[in-house]
VOBA-1610 file (N, C-alpha, C; in pm, whole numbers, padded with zeros to 5 digits, always signed):
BEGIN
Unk-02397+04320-00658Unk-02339+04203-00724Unk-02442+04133-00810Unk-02561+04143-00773Unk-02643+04060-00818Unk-02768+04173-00858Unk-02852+04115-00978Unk-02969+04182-01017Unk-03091+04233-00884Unk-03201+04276-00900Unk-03250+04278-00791Unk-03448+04251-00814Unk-03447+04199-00728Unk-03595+04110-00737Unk-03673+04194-00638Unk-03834+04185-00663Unk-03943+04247-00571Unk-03962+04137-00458Unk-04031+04204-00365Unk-04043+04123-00224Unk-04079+03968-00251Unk-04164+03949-00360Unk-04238+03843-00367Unk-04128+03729-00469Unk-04029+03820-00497Unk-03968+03735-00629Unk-03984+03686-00727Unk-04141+03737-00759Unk-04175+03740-00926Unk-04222+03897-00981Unk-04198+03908-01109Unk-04244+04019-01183Unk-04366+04055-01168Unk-04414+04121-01260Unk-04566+04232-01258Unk-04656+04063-01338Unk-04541+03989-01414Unk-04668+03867-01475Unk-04664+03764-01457Unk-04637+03754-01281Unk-04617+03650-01228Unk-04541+03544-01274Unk-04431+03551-01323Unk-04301+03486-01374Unk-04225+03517-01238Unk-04105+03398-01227Unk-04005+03392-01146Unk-03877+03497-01241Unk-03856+03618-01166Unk-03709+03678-01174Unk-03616+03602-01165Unk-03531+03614-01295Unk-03367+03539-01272Unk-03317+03628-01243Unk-03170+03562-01143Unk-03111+03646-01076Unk-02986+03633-01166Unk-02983+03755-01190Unk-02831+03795-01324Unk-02709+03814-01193Unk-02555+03750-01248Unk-02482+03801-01192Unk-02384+03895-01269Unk-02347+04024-01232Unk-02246+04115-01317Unk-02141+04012-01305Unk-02049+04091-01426Unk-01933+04005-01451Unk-01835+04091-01334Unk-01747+04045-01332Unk-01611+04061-01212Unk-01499+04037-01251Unk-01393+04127-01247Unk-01266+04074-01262Unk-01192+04006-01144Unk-01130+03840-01274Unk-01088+03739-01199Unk-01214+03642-01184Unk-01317+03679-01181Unk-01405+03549-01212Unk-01451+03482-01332Unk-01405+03348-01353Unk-01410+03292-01472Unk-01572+03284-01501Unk-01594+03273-01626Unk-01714+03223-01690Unk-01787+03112-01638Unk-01686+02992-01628Unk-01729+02896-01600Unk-01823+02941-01409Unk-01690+03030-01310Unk-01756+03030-01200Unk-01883+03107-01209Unk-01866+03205-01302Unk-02019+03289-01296Unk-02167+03224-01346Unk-02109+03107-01401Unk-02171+03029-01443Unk-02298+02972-01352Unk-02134+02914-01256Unk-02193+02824-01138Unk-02272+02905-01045Unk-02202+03054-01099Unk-02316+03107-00920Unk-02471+03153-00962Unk-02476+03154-01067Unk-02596+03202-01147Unk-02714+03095-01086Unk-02600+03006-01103Unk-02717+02854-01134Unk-02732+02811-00982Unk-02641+02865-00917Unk-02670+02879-00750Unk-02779+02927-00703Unk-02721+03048-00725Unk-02890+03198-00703Unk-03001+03124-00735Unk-02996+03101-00844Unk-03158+03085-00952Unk-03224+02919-00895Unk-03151+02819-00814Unk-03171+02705-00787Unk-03265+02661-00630Unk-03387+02644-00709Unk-03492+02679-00616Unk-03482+02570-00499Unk-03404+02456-00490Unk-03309+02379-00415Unk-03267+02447-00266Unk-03146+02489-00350Unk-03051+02591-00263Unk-03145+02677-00191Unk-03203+02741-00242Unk-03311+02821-00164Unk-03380+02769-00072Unk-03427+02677-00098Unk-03512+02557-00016Unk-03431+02524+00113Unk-03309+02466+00087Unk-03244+02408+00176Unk-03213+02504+00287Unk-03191+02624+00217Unk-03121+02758+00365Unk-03250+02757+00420Unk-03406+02779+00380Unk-03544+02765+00453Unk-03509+02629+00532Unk-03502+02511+00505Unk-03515+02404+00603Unk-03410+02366+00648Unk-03287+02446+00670Unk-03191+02405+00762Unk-03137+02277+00718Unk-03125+02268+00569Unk-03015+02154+00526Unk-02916+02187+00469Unk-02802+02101+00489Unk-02591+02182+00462Unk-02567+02191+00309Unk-02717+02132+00243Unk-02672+02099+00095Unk-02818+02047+00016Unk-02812+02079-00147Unk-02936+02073-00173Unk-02922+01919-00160Unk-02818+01836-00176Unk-02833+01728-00233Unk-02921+01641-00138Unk-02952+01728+00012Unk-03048+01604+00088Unk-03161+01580-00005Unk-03190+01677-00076Unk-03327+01636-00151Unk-03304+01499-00248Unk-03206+01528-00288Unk-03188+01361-00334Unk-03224+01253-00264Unk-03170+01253-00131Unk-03210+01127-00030Unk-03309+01136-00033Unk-03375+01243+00010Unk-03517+01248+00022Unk-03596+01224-00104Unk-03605+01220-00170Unk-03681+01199-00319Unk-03687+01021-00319Unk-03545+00997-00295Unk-03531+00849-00362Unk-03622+00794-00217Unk-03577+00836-00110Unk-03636+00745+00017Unk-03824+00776-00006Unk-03846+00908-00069Unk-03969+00907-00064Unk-04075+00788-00156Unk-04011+00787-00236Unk-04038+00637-00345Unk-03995+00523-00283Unk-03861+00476-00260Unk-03833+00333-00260Unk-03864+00326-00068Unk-03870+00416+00012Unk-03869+00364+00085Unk-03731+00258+00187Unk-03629+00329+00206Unk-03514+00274+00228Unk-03453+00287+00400Unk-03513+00370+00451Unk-03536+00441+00561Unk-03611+00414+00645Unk-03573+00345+00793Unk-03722+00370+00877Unk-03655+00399+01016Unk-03719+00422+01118Unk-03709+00409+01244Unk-03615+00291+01328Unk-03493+00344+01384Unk-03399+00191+01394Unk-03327+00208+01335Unk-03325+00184+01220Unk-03250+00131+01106Unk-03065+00196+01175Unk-02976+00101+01117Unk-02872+00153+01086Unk-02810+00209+00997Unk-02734+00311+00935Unk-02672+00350+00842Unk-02530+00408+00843Unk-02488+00341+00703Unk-02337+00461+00704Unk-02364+00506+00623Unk-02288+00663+00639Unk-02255+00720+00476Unk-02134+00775+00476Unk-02104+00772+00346Unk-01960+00737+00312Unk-01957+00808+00164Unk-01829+00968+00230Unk-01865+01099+00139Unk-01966+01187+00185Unk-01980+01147+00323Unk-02107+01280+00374Unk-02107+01373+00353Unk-01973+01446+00390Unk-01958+01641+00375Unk-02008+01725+00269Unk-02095+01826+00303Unk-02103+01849+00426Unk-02212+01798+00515Unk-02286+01688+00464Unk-02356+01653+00627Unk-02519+01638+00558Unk-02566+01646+00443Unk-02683+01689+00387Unk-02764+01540+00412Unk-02690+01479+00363Unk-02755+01300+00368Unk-02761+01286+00534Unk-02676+01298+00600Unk-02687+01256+00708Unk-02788+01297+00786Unk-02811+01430+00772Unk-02913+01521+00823Unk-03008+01418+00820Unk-03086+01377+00674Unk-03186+01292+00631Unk-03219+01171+00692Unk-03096+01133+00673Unk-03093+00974+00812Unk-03150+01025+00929Unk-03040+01066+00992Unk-03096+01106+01105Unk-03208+01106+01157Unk-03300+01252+01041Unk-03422+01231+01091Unk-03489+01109+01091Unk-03488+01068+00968Unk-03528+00930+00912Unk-03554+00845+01028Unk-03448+00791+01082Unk-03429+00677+01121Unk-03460+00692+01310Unk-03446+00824+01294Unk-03443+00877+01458Unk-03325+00828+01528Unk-03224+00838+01461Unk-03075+00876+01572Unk-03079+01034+01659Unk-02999+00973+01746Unk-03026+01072+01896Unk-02850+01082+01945Unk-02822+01161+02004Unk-02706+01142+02040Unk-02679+01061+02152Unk-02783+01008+02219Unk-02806+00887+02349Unk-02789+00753+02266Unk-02817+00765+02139Unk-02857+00588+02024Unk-02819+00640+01931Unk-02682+00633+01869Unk-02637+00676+01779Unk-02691+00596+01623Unk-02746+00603+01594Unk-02756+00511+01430Unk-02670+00593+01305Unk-02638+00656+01321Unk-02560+00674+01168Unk-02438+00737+01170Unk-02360+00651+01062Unk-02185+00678+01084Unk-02154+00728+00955Unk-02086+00853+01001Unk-02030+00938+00849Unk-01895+00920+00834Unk-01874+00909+00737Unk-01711+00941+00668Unk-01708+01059+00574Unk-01549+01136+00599Unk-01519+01197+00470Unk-01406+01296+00487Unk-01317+01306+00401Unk-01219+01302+00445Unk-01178+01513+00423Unk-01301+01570+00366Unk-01340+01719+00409Unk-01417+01712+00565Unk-01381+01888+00570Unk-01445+01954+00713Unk-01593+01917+00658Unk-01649+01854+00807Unk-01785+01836+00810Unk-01785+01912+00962Unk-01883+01978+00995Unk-01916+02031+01117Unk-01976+01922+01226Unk-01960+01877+01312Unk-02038+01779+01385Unk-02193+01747+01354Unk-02286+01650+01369Unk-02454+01666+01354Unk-02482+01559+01485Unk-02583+01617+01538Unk-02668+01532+01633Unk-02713+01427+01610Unk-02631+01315+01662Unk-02690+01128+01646Unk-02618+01072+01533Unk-02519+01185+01496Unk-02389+01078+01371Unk-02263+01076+01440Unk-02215+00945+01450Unk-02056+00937+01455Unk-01963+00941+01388Unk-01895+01092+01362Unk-01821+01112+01211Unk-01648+01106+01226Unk-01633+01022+01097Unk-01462+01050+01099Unk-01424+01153+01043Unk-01326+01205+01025Unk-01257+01288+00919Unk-01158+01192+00899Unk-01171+01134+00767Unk-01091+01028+00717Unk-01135+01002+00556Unk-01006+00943+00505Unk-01034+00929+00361Unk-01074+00784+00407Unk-01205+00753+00344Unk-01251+00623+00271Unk-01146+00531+00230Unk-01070+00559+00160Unk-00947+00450+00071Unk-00830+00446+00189Unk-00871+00456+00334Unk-00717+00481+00361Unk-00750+00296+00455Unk-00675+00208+00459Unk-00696+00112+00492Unk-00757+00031+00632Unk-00726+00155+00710Unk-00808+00109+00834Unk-00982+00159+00808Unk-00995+00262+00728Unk-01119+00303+00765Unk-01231+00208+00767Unk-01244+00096+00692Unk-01354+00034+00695Unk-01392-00043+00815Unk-01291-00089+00877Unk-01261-00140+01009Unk-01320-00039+01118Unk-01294+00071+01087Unk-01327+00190+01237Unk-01469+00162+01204Unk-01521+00207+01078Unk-01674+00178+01044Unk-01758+00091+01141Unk-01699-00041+01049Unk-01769-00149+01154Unk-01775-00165+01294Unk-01645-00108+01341Unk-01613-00049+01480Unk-01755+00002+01571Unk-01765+00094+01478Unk-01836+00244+01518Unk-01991+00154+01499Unk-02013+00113+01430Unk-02176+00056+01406Unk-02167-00060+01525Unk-02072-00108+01539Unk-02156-00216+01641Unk-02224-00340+01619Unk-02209-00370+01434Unk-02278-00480+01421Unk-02238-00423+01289Unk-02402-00512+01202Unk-02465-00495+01075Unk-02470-00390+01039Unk-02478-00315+00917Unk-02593-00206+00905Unk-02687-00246+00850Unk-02786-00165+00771Unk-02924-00144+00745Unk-02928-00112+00634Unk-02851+00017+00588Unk-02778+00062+00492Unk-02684+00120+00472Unk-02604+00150+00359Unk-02530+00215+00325Unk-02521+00303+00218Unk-02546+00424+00213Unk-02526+00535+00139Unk-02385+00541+00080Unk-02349+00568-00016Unk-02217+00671-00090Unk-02246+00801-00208Unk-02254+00850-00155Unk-02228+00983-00242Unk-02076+01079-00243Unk-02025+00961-00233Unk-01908+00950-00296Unk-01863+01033-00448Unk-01773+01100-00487Unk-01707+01156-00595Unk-01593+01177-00609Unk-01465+01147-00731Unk-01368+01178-00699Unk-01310+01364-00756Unk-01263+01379-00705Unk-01235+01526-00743Unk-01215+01548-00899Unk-01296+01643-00935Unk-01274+01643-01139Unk-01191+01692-01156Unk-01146+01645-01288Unk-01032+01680-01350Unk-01018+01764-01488Unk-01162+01730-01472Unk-01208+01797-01601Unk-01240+01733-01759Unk-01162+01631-01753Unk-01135+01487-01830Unk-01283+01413-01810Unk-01414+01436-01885Unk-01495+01348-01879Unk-01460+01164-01837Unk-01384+01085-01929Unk-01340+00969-01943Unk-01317+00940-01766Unk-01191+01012-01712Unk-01090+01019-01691Unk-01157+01020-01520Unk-01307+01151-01503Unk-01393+01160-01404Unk-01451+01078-01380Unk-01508+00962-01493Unk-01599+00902-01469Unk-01545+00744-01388Unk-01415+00683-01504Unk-01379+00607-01410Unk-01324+00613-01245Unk-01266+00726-01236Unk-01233+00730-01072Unk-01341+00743-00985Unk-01484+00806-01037Unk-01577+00766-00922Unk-01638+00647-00973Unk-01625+00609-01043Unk-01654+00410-01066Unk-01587+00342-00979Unk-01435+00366-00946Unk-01367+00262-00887Unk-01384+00305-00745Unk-01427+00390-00702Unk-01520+00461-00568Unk-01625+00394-00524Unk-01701+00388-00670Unk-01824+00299-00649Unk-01798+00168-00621Unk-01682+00059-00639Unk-01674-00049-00678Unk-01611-00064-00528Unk-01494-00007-00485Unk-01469-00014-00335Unk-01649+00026-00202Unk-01705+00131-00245Unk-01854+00112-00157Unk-01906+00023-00164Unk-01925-00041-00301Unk-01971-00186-00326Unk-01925-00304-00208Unk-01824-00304-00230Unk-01702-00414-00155Unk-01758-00412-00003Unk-01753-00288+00028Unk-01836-00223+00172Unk-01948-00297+00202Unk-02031-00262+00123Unk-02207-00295+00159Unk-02203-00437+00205Unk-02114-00536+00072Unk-02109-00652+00094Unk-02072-00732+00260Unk-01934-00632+00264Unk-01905-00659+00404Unk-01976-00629+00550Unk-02073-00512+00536Unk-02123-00492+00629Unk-02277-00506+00679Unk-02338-00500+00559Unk-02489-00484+00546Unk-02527-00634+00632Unk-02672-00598+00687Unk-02756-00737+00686Unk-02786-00781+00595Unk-02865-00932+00591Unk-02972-00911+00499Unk-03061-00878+00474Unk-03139-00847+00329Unk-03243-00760+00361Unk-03189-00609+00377Unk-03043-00579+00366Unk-03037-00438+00387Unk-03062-00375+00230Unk-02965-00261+00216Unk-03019-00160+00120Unk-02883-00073+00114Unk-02811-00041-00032Unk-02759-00024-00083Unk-02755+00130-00182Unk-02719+00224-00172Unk-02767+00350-00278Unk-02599+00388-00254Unk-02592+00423-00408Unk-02478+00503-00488Unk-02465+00613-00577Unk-02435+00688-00593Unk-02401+00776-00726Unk-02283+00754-00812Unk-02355+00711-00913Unk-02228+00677-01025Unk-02267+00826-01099Unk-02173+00828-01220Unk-02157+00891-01330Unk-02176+00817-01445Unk-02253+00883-01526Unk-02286+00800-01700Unk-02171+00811-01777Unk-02122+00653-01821Unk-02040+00632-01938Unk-01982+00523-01987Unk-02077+00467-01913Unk-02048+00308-01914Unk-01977+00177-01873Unk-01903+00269-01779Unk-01802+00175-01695Unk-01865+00138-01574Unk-02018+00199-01534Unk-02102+00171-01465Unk-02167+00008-01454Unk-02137-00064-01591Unk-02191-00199-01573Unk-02139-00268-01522Unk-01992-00262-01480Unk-01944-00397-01364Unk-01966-00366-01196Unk-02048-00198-01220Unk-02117-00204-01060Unk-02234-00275-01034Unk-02309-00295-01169Unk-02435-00325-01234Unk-02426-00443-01173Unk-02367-00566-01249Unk-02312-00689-01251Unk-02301-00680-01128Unk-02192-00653-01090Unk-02187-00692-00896Unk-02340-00707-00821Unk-02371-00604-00837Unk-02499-00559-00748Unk-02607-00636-00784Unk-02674-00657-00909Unk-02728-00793-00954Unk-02724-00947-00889Unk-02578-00932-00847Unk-02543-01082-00743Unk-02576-01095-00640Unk-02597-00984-00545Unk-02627-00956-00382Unk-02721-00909-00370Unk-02798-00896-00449Unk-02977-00834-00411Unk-03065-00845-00491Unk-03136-00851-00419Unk-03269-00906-00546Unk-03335-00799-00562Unk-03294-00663-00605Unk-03353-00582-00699Unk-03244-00489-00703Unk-03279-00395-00865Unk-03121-00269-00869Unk-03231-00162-00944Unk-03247-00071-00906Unk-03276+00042-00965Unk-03169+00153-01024Unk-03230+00190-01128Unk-03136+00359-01177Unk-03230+00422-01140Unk-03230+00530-01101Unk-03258+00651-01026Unk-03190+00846-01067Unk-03277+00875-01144Unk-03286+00963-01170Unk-03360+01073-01075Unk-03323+01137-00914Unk-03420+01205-00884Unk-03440+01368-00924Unk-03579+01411-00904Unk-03606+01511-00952Unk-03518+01680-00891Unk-03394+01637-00818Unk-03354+01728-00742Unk-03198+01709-00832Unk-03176+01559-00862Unk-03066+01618-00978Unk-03059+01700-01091Unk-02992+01771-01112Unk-03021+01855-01212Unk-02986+01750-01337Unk-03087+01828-01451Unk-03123+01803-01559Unk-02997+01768-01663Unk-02915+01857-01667Unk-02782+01874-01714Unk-02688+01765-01661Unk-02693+01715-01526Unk-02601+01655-01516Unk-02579+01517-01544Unk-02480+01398-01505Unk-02475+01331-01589Unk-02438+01249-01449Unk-02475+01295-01328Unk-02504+01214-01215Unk-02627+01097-01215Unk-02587+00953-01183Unk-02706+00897-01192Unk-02709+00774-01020Unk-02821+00756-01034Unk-02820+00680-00875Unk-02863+00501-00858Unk-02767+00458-00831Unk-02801+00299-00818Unk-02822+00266-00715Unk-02957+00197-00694Unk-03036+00155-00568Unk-03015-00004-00562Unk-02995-00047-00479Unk-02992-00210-00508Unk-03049-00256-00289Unk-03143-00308-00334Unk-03246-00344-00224Unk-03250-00488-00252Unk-03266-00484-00082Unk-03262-00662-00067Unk-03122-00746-00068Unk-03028-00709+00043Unk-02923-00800-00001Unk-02932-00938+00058Unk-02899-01009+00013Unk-02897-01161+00007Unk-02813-01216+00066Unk-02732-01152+00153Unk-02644-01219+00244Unk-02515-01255+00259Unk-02381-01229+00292Unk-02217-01287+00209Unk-02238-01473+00205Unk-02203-01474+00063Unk-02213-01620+00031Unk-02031-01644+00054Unk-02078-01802+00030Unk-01920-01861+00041Unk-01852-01829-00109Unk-01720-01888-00108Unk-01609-01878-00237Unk-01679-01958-00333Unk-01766-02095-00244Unk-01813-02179-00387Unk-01979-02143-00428Unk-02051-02036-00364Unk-02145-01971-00391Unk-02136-01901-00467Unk-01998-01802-00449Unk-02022-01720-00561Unk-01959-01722-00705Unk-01902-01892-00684Unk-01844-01917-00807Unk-01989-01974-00905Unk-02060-02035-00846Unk-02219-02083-00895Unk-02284-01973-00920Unk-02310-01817-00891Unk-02383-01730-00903Unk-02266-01688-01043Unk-02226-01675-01023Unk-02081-01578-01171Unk-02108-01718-01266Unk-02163-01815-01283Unk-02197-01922-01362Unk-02301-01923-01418Unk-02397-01864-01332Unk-02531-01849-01403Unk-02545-01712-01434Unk-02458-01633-01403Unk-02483-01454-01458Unk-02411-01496-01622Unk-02324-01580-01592Unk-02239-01645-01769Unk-02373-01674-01856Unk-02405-01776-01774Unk-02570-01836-01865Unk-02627-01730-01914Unk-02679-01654-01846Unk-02780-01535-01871Unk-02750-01402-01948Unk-02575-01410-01961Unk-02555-01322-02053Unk-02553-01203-01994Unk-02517-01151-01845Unk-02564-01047-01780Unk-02418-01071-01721Unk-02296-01167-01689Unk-02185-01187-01610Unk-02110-01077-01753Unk-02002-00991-01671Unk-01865-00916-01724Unk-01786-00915-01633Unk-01652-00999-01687Unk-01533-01046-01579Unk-01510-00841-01611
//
């Protein structure tokens, strides 16, 4: 099916072999595409060596290796786990055990069970879930992860707002559950409907990063909003005074 590489997986001039896939009938372009970029994704490779469900833990791991979001204790949800790659990361992270549970997954695909997460199989949007959440944590959290996406459609426009309004319900989340002082990470999509997550997140924490990590691929048009330091749920007439001075500053979008 596939080209074939020497033991070491580089040539006679020490170059990395790409791994060619023959064409197949019934497999589209687009999928041969994807598996090419599978094979050849030194990620993927990585991850089957360290026993992670998905390259994307390297994301967590990249961003936690910089900002630091993660420690020992800590609580977390994540929300869109499957299959389990982020959680893995917590886990270690934070040192959940299946005796001290710290981290609660959602998602409404097969996730296989993981040691020291309490997982639903549940859609996010379905109205009790946020409730079981808080349920399940026992308090505050620490943080909250979403790597969240809504299924493509293929419709750039069309992709980008439905995992915006994904983002904007996790948002709603953090607010409700986090301490203060907790910590906040998302994956949006680039196209500009990203600034009224912007705006929100600006109000509840005193810092927001974009986040580009080196494990997203280059091509894609995945991007990551960090927002550290939340500031606490204010009252109705707090946050009518904060949406007053985001007006002033030229940074408020109803």
């Amino acid at each position: 099916m596939t080209g074939t590489k020497n033991n070491s997986g580089r040539g006679s001039g020490g170059r990395e072999l790409t791994v060619r896939v023959k064409t197949s009938r019934g497999r589209t372009a687009s999928s041969q595409r994807w598996l090419e970029r599978q094979l050849n994704d030194p990620y993927v490779a990585r991850s089957k060596r360290e026993g992670y469900r998905s390259r994307a833990a390297y994301k967590l791991i990249e961003i936690d290796d910089k900002h630091h979001i993660l420690a020992p204790g800590m609580s977390v949800v994540d929300l869109g786990a499957a299959p389990g790659g982020w959680s893995q990361v917590a886990v270690d992270r934070v040192g959940s055990t299946d005796d001290t549970k710290l981290v609660v997954a959602i998602d409404y695909l097969e996730m296989d069970e993981l040691p020291g997460v309490i997982l639903f199989k549940k859609d996010f949007l379905d109205e009790d879930a946020p409730a079981l959440l808080e349920q399940a944590l026992g308090g505050r959290a620490d943080v909250v992860l979403s790597d969240m996406a809504a299924p493509t459609t293929g419709h750039q426009k069309t992709d980008h707002l439905r995992t915006i309004f994904l983002c904007e319900v996790a948002v709603d989340f953090a607010i409700r559950v986090l301490k203060p002082g907790g910590h906040f990470l998302t994956k949006v999509f680039r196209g500009g409907a990203e600034n009224t997550v912007l705006t929100q997140l600006k109000q509840h924490f005193t810092s927001v990063h974009h986040i580009k990590p080196p494990a997203s691929r280059a091509g894609s048009v995945e991007l990551f909003l960090l927002a550290k330091g939340f500031k606490g749920r204010k009252t109705g007439a707090e946050e009518g005074h904060a949406r007053d001075a985001a007006e002033d500053d030229g940074s408020w979008r109803p």
